[in-house]
N, C-alpha and C positions, 0 to 999 in steps of 0.2 A: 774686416779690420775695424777696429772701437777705436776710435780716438777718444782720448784720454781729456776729463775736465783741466781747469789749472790750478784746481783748490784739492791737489794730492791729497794732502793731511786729512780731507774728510772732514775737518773742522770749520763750523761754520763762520762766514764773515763777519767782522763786526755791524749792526745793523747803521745804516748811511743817516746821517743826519738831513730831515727833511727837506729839500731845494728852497719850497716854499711855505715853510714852517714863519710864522710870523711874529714878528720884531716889535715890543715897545718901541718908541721913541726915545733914542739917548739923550742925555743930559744936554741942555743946551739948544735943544732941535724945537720944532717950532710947537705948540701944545695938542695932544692930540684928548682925543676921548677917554673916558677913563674904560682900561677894560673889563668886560660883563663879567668876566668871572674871576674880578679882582678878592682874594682871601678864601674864596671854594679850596673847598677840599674834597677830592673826587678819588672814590675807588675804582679801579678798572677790574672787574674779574675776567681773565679770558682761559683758554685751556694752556695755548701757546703763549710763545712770545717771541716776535720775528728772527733771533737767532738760534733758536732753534734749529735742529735737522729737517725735519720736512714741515716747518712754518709755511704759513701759505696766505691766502689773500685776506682771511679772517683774520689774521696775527696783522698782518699788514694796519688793514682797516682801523682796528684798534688801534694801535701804535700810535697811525697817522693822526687819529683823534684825540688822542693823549696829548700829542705834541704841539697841537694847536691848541688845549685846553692852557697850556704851562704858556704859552704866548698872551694867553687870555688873561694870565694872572691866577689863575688854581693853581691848589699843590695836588697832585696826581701820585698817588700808590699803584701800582699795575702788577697785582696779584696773579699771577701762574705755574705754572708746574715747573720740576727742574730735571735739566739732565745729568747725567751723571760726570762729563766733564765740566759744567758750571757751576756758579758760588749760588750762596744761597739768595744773595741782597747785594746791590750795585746800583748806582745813580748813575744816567745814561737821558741825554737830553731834558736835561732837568728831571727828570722822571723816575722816582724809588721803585726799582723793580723788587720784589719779593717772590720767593721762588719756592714753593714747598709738594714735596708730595709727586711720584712718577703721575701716570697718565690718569687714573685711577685714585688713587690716593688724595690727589689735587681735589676732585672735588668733594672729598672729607674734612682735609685741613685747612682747604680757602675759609667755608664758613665758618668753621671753628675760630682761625685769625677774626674775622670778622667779626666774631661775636665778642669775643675779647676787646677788640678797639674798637667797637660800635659806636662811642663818643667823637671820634676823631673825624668822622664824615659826612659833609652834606649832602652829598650826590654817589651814590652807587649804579655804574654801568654794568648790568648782568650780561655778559654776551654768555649765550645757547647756542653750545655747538651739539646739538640733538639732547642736551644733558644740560639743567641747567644746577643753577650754583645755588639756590634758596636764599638769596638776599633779604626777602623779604619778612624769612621766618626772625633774622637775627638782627636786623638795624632795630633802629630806635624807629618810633613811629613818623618822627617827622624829618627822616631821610627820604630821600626822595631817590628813588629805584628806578630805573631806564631800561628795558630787557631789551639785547640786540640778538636778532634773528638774521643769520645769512638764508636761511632755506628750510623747509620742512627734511627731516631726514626719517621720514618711516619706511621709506623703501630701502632706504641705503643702511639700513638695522637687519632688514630684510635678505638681502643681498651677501650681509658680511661675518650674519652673525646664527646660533643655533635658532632654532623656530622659538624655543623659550625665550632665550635672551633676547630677542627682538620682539616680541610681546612685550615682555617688562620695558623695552628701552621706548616703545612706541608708547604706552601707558604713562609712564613718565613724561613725556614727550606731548602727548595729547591730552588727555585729563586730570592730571596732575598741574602738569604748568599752566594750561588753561585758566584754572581755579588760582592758583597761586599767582597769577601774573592778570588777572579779571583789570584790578583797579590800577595798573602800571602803565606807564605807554611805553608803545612798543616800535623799536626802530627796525624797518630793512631795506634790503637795497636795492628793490625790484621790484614793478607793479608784479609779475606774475606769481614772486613770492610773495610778498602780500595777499595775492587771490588764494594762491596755497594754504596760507595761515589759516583763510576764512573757510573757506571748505575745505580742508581736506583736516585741518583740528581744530576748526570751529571756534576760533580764538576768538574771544571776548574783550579785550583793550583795546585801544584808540591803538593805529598803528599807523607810521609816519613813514615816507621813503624818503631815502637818504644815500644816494647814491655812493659808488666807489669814488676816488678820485684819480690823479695819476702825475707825476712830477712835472711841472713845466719846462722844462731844460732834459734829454735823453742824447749822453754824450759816446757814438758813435766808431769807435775803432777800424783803423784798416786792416782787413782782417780779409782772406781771400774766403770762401762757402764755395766746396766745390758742390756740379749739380747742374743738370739741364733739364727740367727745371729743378731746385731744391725747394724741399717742403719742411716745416719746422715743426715741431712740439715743444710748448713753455712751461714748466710747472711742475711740480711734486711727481716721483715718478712712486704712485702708490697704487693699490690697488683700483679704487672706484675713480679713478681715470681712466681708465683702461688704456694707457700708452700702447698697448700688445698689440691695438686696432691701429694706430698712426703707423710702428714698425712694418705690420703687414702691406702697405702701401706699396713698398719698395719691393713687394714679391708681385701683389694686385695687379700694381699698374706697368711693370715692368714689359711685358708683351708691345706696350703703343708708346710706352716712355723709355727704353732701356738706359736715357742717362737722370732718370731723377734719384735724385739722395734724399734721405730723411732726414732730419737732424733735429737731435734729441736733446734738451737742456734743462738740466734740472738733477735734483738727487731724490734719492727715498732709499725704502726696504726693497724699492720692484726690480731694484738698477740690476744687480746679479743676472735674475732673469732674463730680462732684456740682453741684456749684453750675452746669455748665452744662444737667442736666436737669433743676433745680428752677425755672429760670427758662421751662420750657416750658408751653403753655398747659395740657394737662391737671393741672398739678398748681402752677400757678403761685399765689404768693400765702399758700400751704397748705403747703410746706415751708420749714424755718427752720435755715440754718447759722450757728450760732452760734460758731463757732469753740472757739476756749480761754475757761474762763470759771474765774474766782473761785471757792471755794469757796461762797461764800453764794449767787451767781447760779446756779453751775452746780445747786444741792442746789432751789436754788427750781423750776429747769423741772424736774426729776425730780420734787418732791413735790408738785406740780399738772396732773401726767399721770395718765392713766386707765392707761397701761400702759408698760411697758418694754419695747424689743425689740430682739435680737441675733444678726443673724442668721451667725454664723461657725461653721465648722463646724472649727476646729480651735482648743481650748482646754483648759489644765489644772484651771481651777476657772470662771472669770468671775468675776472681781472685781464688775463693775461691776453686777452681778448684787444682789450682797450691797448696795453701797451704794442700790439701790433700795427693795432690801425694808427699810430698814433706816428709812426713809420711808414704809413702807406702800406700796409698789407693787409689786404684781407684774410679774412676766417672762413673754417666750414668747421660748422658743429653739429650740436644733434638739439632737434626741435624742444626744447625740458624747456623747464622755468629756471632764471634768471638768463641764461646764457641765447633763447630766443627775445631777452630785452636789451643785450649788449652788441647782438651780431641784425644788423639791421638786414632782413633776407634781400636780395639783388642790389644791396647800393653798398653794403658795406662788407659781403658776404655771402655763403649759402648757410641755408639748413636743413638738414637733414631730415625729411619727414618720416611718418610711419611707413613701414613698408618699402621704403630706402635704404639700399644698402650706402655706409660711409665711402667705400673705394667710388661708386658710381659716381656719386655726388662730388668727391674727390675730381674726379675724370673729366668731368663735366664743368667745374670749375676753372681747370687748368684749361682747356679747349677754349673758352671764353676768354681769357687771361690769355692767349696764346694773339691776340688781337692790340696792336699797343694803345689804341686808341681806348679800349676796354679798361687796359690796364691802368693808365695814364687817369682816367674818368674815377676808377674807383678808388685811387692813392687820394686823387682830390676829396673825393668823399668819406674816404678813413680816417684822414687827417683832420677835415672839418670836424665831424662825429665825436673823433678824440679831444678835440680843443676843448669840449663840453666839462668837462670832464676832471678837475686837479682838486689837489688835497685842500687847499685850500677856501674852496668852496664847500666840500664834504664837513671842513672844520667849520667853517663860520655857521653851517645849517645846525649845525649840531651843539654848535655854542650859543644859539640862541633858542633852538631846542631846553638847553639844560636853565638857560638865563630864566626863562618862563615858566620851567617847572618852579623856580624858586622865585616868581612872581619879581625876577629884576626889572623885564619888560615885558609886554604882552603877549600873548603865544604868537608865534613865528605864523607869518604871511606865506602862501606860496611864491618863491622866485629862484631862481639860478637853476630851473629841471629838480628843483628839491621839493615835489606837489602832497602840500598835504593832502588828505583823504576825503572824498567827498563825505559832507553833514552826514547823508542817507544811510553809509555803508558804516556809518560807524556804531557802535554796541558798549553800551555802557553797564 
């Protein structure tokens, strides 16, 4: 049996206004500082844009950064692609979304837009989702370009695409952007992708970590999860996550567990699939596609799981990582870059090494977790971990990031877990 999301229509929610999105000072209130990016005017280029159908933690990321730039006093353009039930142009938390071009197209017409109203911007944030946008072929010279990198993706070209086309996409990706982004600096959101940029494309720009963040306030519904124990997956239900590994659990572990449920939240192109092997008999009943859910729904089946599980093997941080722990649950992922920097292995989590199958690791978690002292010990530690962690910190790194490209203030100090890069490792 599939239990059904509660976003029928298949249409996405409107995207939630920031919790901790930050407030000038109203009239009247006592004097505060002036803000750093008082009169900026910032492009965002990104692929997505959080209300999208299968947006994800990189639409997130962006957004969230947007919205604390327009706190800051910039005016923000957030240039992305459109779907097909969407307008073209809409103002959404202060923020001119601009929408041109399907998935493909977009990165034709963003720099076209761009080149056209080249005047109109001091700050351009290129975020590279394995493809980048050429910003710097079309601004003016003394626009100042920010390239955001969630992860290298030349395996994940590899994995999804013909052997040509991921050559071209890896090319692109690796000595193309390389040279083209040499004198830009470069944001991501994880030492190990960071190390990735360096060796595996040999990236030449100063590059800076700037972590995810995560909402201070996660408003909690009563909501029953059935399951002894239940296990959850959070996220885009697309290919190169491979949900099909989480579903299999509920056959795996069935033998030593016969009451755990999986549960499933999230939408994509994979949902179909999925749901035509949850309805099979070994595992029927026991796995639960919930589709898109509410914050209060979706926070409820996360903080009524004995575990979180994600099994993708290409990521910059994992989002949905944090938002578990952040509920006291731990994670089992698989040992990659970004997602061995957000699952801290036996305090906040496992990982999956080489040679490790997922169910094992799975098994092995829950048997540990099966102790409440255990359990108890690592809710404490997920939740510390997660505190680390909000939008708001992500924004202020990032706004003094942009303040120093344009010489407002000095280039940004390391502090809040936002560590610039040491002298040595950087390449000019």
């Amino acid at each position: 049996m599939v239990a059904q999301g509660a976003n029928a229509s298949g249409c996405p929610a409107p995207f939630p206004e920031p919790p901790d999105r930050p407030r000038l000072a109203a009239a009247g209130a006592a004097p505060a500082a002036a803000p750093l990016l008082d009169g900026v005017r910032v492009a965002v280029l990104n692929f997505r844009e959080p209300g999208q159908t299968v947006a994800g933690g990189a639409e997130e990321y962006a957004w969230r950064v947007s919205a604390y730039f327009v706190g800051q006093g910039a005016s923000v353009d957030f240039l992305t692609s459109r779907e097909r039930h969407q307008t073209r142009a809409e103002s959404r938390d202060g923020i001119r979304l601009r929408r041109m071009g399907n998935k493909y197209l977009v990165y034709l017409l963003v720099p076209l837009w761009l080149l056209l109203h080249r005047r109109r911007f001091d700050v351009v944030l290129d975020c590279m989702n394995g493809i980048p946008f050429f910003s710097p072929l079309v601004v003016r010279r003394r626009t100042r370009v920010i390239c955001v990198v969630h992860h290298v993706h030349d395996r994940q070209f590899h994995a999804f695409f013909p052997r040509w086309l991921a050559r071209i996409g890896c090319f692109v990706e690796g000595p193309v952007a390389r040279l083209l982004y040499r004198r830009r600096t470069t944001v991501t959101v994880s030492e190990s992708s960071r190390h990735e940029l360096r060796e595996r494309l040999r990236w030449l720009a100063p590059i800076e970590v700037v972590p995810n963040g995560g909402p201070t306030a996660r408003p909690v519904a009563d909501d029953p999860v059935p399951g002894d124990p239940a296990v959850v997956y959070l996220g885009r239900l697309v290919g190169h996550k491979r949900v099909e590994r989480v579903v299999e659990l509920a056959a795996d572990l069935a033998p030593g567990r016969p009451g755990l449920h999986v549960h499933v939240v999230g939408r994509g192109p994979e949902r179909d699939r999925l749901a035509a092997r949850a309805v099979r008999s070994d595992v029927a009943g026991r796995v639960h596609l919930h589709g898109f859910l509410p914050e209060p729904e979706k926070n409820a089946v996360l903080s009524r799981a004995r575990l979180n599980v994600t099994a993708s093997e290409f990521e910059g941080w994992g989002l949905t990582v944090i938002e578990a722990a952040a509920l006291g649950v731990p994670t089992v992922a698989y040992d990659v870059a970004g997602l061995r920097d957000s699952v801290r292995h036996g305090v906040t989590g496992w990982l999956v090494r080489d040679g490790e199958r997922l169910a094992d690791v799975v098994g092995h978690a829950l048997r540990e977790l099966d102790d409440p002292l255990t359990r108890a010990r690592m809710a404490r530690e997920c939740r510390r971990w997660a505190g680390e962690f909000t939008w708001g910190r992500t924004g202020a790194a990032m706004t003094g990031l942009v303040a120093g490209e344009l010489g407002r203030v000095p280039a940004p100090s390391p502090q809040d877990g936002h560590e610039k890069e040491p002298e040595r490792a950087r390449v000019r």
